[in-house]
C-alpha positions as CSV (number, residue, x, y, z in Angstrom):
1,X,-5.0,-112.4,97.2
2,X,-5.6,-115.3,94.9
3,X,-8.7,-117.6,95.4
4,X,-7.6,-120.7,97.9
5,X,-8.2,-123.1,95.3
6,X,-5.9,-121.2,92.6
7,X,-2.5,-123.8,93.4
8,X,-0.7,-121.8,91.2
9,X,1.0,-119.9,93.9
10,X,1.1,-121.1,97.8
11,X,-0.7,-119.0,100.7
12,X,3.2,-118.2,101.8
13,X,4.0,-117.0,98.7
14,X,0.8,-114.7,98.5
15,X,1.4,-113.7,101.6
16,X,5.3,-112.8,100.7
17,X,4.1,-110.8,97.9
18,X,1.8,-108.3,99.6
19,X,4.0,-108.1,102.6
20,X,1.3,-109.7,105.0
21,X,2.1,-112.3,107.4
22,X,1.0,-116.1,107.0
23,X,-0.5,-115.9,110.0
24,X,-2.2,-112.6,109.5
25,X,-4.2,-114.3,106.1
26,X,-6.0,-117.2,108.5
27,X,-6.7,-114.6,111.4
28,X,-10.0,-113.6,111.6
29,X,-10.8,-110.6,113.5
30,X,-13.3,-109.4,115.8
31,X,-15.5,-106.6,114.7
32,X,-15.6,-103.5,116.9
33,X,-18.9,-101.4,116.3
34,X,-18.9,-98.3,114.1
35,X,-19.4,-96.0,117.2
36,X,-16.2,-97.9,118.5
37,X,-14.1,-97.7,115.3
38,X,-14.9,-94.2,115.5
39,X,-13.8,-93.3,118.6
40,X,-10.5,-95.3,118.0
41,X,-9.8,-93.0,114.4
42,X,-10.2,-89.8,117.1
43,X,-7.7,-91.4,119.8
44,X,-5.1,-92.3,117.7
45,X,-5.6,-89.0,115.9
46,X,-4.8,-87.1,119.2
47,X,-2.8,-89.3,120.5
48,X,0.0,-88.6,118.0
49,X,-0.6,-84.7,118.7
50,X,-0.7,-85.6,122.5
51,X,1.2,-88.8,123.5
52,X,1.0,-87.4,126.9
53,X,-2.4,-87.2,127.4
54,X,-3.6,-90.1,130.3
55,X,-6.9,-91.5,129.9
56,X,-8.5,-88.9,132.0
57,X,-7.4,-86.2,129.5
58,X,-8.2,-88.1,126.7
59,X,-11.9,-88.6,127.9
60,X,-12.5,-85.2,128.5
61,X,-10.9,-84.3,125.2
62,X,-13.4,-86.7,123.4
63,X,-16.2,-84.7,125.3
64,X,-14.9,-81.5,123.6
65,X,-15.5,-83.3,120.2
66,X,-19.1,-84.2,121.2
67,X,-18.5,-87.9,121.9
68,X,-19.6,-89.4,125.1
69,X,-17.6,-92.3,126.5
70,X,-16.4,-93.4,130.3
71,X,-12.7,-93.6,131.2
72,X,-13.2,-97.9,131.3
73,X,-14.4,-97.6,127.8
74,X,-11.4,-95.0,126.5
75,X,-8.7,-97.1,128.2
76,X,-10.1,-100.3,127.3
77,X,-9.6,-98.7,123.4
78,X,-6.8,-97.5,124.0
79,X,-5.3,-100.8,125.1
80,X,-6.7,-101.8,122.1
81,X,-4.8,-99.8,120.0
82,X,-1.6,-100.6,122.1
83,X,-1.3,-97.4,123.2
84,X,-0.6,-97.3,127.4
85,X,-1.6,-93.9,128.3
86,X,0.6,-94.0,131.3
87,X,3.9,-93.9,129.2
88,X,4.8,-91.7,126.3
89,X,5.3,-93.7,123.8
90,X,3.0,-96.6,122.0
91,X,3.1,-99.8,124.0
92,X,2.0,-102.5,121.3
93,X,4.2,-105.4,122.2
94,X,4.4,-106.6,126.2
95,X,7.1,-108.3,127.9
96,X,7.4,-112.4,127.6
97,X,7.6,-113.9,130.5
98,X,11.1,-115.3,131.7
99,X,12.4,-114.0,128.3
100,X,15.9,-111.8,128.9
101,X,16.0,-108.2,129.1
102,X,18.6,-107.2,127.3
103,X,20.6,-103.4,128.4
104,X,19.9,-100.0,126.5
105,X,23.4,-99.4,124.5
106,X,22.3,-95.7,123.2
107,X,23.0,-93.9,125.8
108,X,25.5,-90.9,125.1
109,X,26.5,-92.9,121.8
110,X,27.5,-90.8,119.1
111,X,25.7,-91.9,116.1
112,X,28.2,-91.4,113.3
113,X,27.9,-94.3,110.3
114,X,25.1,-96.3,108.8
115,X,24.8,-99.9,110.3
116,X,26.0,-98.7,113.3
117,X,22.6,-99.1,114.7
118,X,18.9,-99.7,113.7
119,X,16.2,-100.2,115.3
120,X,12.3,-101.8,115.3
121,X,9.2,-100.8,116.9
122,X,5.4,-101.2,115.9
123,X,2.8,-98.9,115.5
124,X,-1.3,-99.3,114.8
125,X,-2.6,-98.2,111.4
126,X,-6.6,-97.6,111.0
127,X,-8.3,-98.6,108.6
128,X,-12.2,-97.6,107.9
129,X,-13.7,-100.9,109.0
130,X,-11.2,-102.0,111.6
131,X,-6.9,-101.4,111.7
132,X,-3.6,-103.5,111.4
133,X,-0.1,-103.3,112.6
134,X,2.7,-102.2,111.1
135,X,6.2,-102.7,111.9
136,X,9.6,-101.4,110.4
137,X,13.3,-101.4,110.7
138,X,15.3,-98.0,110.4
139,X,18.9,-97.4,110.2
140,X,19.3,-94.4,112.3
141,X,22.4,-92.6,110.8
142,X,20.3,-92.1,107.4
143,X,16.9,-93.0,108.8
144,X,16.3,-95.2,106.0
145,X,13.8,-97.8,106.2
146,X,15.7,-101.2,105.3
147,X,12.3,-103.2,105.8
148,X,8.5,-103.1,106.6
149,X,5.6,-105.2,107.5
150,X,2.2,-105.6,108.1
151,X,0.0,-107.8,110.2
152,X,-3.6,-108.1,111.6
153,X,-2.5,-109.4,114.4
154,X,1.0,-108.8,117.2
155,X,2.2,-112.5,116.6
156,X,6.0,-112.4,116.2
157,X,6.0,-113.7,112.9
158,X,5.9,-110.2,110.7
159,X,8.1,-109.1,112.9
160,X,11.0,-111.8,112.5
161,X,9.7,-111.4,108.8
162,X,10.8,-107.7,108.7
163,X,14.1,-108.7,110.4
164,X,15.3,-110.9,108.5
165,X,14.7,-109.2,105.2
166,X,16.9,-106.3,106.9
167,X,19.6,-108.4,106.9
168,X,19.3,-109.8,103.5
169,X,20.3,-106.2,102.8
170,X,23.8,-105.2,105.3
171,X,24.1,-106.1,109.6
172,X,24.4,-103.4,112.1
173,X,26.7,-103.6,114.7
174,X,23.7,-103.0,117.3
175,X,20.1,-103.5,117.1
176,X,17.5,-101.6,119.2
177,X,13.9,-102.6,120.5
178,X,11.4,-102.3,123.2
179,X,11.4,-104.7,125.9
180,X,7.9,-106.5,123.8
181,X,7.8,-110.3,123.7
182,X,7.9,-109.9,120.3
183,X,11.4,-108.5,120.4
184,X,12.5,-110.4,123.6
185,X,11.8,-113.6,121.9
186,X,14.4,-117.0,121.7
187,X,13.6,-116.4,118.0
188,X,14.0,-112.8,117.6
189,X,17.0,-112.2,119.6
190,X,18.9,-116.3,118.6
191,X,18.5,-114.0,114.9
192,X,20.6,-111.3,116.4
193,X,22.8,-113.3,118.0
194,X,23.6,-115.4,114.9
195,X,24.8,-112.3,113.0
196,X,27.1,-111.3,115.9
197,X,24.9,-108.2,117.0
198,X,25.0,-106.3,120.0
199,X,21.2,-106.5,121.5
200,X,20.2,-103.0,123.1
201,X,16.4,-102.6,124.7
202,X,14.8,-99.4,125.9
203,X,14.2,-98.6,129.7
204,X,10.2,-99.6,130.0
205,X,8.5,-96.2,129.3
206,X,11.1,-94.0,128.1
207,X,9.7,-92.7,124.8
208,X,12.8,-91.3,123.3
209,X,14.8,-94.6,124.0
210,X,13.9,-95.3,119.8
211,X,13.2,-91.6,118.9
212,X,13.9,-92.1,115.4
213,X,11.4,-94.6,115.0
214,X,8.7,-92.8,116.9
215,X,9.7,-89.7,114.2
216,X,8.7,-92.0,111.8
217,X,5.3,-92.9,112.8
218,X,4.8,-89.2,113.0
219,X,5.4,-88.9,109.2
220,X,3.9,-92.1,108.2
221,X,0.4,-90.9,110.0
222,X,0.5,-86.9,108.9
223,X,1.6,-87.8,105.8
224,X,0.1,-90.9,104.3
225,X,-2.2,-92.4,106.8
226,X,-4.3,-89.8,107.7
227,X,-5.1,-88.2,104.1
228,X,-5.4,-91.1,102.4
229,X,-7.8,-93.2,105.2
230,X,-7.3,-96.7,103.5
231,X,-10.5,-98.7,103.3
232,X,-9.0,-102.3,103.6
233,X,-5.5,-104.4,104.1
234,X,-4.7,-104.3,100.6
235,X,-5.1,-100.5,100.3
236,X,-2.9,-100.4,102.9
237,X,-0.4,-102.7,102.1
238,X,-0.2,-100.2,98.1
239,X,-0.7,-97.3,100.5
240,X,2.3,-97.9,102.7
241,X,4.9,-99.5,100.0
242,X,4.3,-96.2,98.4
243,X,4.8,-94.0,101.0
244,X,8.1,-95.8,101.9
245,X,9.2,-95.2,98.7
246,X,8.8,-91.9,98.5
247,X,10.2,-91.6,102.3
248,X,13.2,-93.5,101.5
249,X,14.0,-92.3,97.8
250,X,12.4,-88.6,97.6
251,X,11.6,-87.2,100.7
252,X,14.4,-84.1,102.3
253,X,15.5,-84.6,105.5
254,X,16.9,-81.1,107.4
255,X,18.9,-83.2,109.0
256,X,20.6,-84.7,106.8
257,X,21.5,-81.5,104.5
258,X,18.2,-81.9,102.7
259,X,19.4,-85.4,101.3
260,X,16.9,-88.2,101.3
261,X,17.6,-91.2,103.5
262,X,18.7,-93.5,100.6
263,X,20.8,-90.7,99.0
264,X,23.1,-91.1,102.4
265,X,22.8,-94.6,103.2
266,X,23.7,-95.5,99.5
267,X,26.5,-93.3,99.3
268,X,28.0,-94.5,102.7
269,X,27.5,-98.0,101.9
């Protein structure tokens, strides 16, 4: 980032740049100790192996690795993370209250063009003094990432950030999410409903509800996040915009013939 005093550019426009949210650049977080941030690298770790692992398991599992810690402690971390050990799937967002549920619209729907629907979610990213949060939106016919963000904190603004630069590229006819505040939001949704899009929401704690995004966290972790063990936001920030590159422009999918996921979304458009 540029210097505050620099007026050349404007703290939203830095903040546009690197993909990090306004809000994100005043935030200042709270330090967790090193023996902490440690044992939140080794939970995230296996929890993508084992997303059904409760926080009993997980304890005992951190025992096997020679690291002592109580269930209060490992759950409190894990909530941390956003990760609720009770379901299958990565909780990071919670319901707002009095905001409106909306119905899940995937169920038995044959997905057979691009736009017909994409999806959101967001997913925790370590870094080696502390972690951020990224969030995405996929088309699921091609799984082709049509935007990313990411933030230091779960405000709604990346997310309405990733959103609408979605739409700058096509609409879907539906859009899927969690039931999170961020997603349930007057904002988020009034966005939706001003392009004419259907508004589906999974069923609270049904992990493959948004299976193609949770694939993608998968790869993002084994395959960029993990190796490369960014040291700070920035790194990140380059670390990711590469990766998505790659995943969008280069990378085989099986199942789509061994085409990459902007080979078929381009040639559909």
């Amino acid at each position: 980032m540029i210097e505050p005093s620099d007026e050349s550019l404007s703290v939203r426009r830095q903040c546009e740049l690197v993909g990090l949210s306004r809000g994100s650049f005043y935030y200042q977080p709270q330090p967790e100790s090193e023996e902490n941030l440690q044992l939140l690298r080794l939970l995230d770790e296996q929890y993508t192996r084992t997303p059904f692992y409760g926080i009993r398991r997980m304890t005992a599992w951190l025992e096997t690795q020679g690291q002592q810690a109580n269930h209060k402690r490992v759950r409190r971390l894990l909530r941390l993370m956003g990760l609720e050990a009770i379901y299958q799937k990565p909780r990071l967002s919670q319901p707002g209250i009095g905001h409106r549920i909306y119905p899940y619209l995937l169920r038995g729907l044959k997905i057979e063009r691009i736009n017909q629907v994409w999806s959101t979610d967001i997913t925790y990213i370590r870094l080696r003094g502390g972690f951020v949060y990224l969030v995405a939106v996929i088309d699921w016919y091609s799984r082709y990432v049509l935007s990313w963000e990411v933030s230091v904190t779960l405000d709604s603004e990346f997310c309405l950030s990733a959103l609408h630069r979605a739409l700058a590229v096509a609409r879907p006819e539906i859009f899927n999410t969690d039931q999170g505040v961020q997603f349930t939001s007057q904002a988020f949704t009034g966005m939706l409903k001003e392009h004419q899009i259907a508004i589906s929401m999974d069923g609270r704690g049904r992990a493959l509800d948004n299976i193609f995004v949770e694939r993608l966290w998968r790869s993002v972790k084994y395959e960029e996040v993990y190796p490369h063990d960014y040291e700070g936001v920035p790194q990140a920030i380059a670390g990711l915009g590469n990766y998505f590159t790659f995943y969008n422009r280069e990378r085989l999918h099986q199942s789509l013939k061994y085409k990459t996921p902007e080979a078929v979304y381009r040639q559909l458009a």
